[in-house]
C-alpha positions as CSV (number, residue, x, y, z in Angstrom):
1,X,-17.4,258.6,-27.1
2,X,-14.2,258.7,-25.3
3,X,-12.9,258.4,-21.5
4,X,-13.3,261.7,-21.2
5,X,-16.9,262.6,-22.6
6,X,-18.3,259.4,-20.5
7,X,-16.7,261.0,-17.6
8,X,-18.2,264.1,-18.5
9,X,-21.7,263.0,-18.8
10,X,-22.1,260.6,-15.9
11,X,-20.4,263.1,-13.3
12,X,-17.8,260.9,-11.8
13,X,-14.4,259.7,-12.3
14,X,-14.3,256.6,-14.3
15,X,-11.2,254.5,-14.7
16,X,-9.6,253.4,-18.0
17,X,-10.6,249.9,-17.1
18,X,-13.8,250.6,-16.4
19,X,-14.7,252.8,-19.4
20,X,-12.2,249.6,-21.6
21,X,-14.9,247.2,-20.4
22,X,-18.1,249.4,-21.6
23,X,-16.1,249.4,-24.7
24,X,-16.1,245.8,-25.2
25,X,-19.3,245.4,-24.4
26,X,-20.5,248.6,-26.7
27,X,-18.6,246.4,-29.3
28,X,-20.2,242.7,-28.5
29,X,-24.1,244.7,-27.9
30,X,-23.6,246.2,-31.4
31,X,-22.6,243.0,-33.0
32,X,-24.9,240.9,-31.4
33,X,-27.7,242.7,-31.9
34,X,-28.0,242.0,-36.1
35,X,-28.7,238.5,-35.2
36,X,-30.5,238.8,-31.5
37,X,-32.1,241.7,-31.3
38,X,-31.3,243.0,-28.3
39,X,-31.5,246.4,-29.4
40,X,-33.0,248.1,-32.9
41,X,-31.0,249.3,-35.5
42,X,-31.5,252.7,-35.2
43,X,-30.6,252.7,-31.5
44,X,-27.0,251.5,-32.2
45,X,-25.3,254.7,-32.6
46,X,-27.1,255.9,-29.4
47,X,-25.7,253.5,-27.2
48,X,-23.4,255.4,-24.9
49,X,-25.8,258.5,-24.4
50,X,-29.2,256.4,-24.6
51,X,-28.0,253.3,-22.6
52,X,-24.4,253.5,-21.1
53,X,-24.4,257.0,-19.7
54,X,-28.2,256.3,-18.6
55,X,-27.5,253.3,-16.3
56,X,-23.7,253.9,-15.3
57,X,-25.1,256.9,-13.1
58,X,-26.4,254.2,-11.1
59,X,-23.3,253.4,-9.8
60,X,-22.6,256.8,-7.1
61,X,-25.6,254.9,-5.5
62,X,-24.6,251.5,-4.6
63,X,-21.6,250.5,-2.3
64,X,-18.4,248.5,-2.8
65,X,-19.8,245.5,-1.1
66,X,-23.6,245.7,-2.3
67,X,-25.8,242.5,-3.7
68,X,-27.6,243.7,-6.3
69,X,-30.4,242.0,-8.1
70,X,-31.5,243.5,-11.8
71,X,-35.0,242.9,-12.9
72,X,-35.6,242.0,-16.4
73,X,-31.9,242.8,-17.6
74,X,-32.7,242.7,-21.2
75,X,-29.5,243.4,-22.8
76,X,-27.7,244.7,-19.3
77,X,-29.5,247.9,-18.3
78,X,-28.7,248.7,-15.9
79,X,-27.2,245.5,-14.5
80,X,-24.4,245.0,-16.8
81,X,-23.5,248.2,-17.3
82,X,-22.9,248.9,-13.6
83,X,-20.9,245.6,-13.3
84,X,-18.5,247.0,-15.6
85,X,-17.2,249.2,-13.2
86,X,-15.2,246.3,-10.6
87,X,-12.0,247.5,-9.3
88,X,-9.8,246.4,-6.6
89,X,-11.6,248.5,-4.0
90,X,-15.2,248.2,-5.6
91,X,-16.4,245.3,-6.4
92,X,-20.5,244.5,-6.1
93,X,-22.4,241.5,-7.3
94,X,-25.1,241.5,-9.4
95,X,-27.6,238.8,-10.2
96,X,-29.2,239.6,-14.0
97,X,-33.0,238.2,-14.2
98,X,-34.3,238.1,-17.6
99,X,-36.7,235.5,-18.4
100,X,-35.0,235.9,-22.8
101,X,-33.0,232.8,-23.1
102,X,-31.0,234.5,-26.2
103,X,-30.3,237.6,-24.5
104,X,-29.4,235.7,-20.9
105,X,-26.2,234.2,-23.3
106,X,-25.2,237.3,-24.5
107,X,-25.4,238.7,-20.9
108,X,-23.2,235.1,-19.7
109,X,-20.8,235.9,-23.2
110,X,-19.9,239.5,-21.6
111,X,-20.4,238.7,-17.8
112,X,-17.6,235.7,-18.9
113,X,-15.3,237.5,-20.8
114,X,-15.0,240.6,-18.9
115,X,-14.5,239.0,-15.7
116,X,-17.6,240.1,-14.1
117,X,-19.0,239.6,-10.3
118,X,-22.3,238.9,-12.5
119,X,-25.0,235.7,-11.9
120,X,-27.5,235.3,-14.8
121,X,-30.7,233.8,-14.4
122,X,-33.3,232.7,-17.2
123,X,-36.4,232.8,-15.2
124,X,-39.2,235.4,-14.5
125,X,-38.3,237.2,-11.0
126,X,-41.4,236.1,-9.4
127,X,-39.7,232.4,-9.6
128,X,-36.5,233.9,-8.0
129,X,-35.8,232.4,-4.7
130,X,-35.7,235.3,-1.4
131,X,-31.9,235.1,-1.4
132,X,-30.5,238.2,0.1
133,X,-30.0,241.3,-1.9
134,X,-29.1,245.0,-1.2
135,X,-30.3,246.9,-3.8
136,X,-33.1,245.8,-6.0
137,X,-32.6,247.6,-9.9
138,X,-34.6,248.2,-12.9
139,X,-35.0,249.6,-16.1
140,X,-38.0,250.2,-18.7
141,X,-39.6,247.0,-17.4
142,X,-42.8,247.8,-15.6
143,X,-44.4,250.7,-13.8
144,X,-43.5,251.5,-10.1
145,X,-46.3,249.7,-8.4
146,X,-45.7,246.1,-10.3
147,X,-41.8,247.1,-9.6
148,X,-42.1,247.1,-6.1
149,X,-44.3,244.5,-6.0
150,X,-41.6,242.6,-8.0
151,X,-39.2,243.9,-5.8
152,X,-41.0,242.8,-2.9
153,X,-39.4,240.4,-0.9
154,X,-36.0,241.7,-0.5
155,X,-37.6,245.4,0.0
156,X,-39.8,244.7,2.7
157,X,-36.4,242.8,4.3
158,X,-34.6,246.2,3.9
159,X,-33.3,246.4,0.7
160,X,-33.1,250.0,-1.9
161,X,-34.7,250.5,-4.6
162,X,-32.9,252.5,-7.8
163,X,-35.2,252.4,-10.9
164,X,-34.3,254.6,-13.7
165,X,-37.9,256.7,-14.8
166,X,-38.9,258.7,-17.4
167,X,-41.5,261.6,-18.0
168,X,-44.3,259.5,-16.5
169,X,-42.4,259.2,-13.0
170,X,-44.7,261.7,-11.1
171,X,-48.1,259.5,-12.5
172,X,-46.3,256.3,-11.4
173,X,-45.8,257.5,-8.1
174,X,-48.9,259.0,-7.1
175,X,-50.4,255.6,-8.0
176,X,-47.6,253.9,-6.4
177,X,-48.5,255.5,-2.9
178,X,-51.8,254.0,-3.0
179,X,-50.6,250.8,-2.1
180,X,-47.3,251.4,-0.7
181,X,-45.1,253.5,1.9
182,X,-41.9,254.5,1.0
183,X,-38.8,256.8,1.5
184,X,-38.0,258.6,-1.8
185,X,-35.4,259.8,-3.1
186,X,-35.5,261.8,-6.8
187,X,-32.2,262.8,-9.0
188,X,-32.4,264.1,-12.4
189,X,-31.3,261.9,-15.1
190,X,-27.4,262.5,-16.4
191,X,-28.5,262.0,-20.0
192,X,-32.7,262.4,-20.8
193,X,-34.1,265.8,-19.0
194,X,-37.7,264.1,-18.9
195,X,-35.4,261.3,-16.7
196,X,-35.1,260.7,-13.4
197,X,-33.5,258.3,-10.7
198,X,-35.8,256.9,-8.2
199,X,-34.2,256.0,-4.8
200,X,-37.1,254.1,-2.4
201,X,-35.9,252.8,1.1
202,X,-38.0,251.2,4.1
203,X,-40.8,250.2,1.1
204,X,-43.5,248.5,3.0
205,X,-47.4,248.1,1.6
206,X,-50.4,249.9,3.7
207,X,-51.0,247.2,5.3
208,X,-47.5,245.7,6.3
């Protein structure tokens, strides 16, 4: 994939440094991945539709500023991905959870040599202590309910959530609203037409 094509698919401007960055990381995932498995082999020719494009879309929902804490990074989606795109002018943290200690080093390899605004931690979230955070992210890790209740203590404090969903979204929030009132949200996925972004604000249980 080129500048161009990514540009194309997420459906905003991307810089050459930004898109430079994925590349490197593209690179580092694919290489990586024969000896970690971080991803399967048949998903490494997929990686800038199925992964890149996926959680870089993301980004037109988080501002310059924004703390940003990733739930069960994995191998950087969406966390790392999104970090990718510092510039002068933009320029969020984000704190990667994933409780792999193989992939948390290559997530510190990248973060390190791309010069990233990234904090990894090798712990479950649920040990994760309430620092304050913006934007609470995640991606093929859990249902809605157990996200939120993951996501908990920096969403009841006002933070977003942005999890990326596939074909089971509607099911996962009809059970979801059995236990929690929220603000929603709902785009269509840039790159899976069963996909969609979730966007939840002012998340507070029943009872709180």
């Amino acid at each position: 994939m080129n500048l161009k094509e990514f540009v194309d698919d997420v459906g905003f401007d991307v810089s050459r440094e930004t898109f430079e960055r994925l590349a490197f990381y593209h690179d580092a995932l694919v290489t990586w991945s024969k000896t970690h498995n971080l991803i399967g082999p048949k998903e490494r020719a997929q990686i800038w539709q199925r992964h890149f494009v996926d959680c870089y879309q993301l980004v037109g929902q988080i501002d310059a500023k924004s703390q940003i804490v990733d739930i069960g990074s994995g191998a950087g989606f969406p966390g790392l991905v999104m970090a990718c795109s510092r510039s002068d002018g933009f320029n969020p943290s984000f704190t990667l959870v994933e409780p792999n200690a193989k992939r948390c080093a290559f997530l510190r390899h990248v973060s390190h040599k791309l010069d990233l605004n990234v904090t990894v931690v090798n712990d479950k979230i649920e040990n994760i202590s309430r620092e304050t955070f913006d934007v609470v992210t995640s991606r093929a890790v859990a249902n809605l309910t157990t996200l939120l209740k993951m996501g908990e203590p920096w969403l009841k404090n006002g933070a977003k959530a942005l999890f990326l969903k596939g074909q089971t979204a509607e099911d996962e929030l009809t059970e979801a609203r059995h236990y929690w009132n929220f603000n929603l949200q709902i785009y269509p996925s840039r790159s899976d037409s069963n996909g969609v972004v979730l966007s939840l604000s002012e998340v507070r249980t029943h009872h709180g």
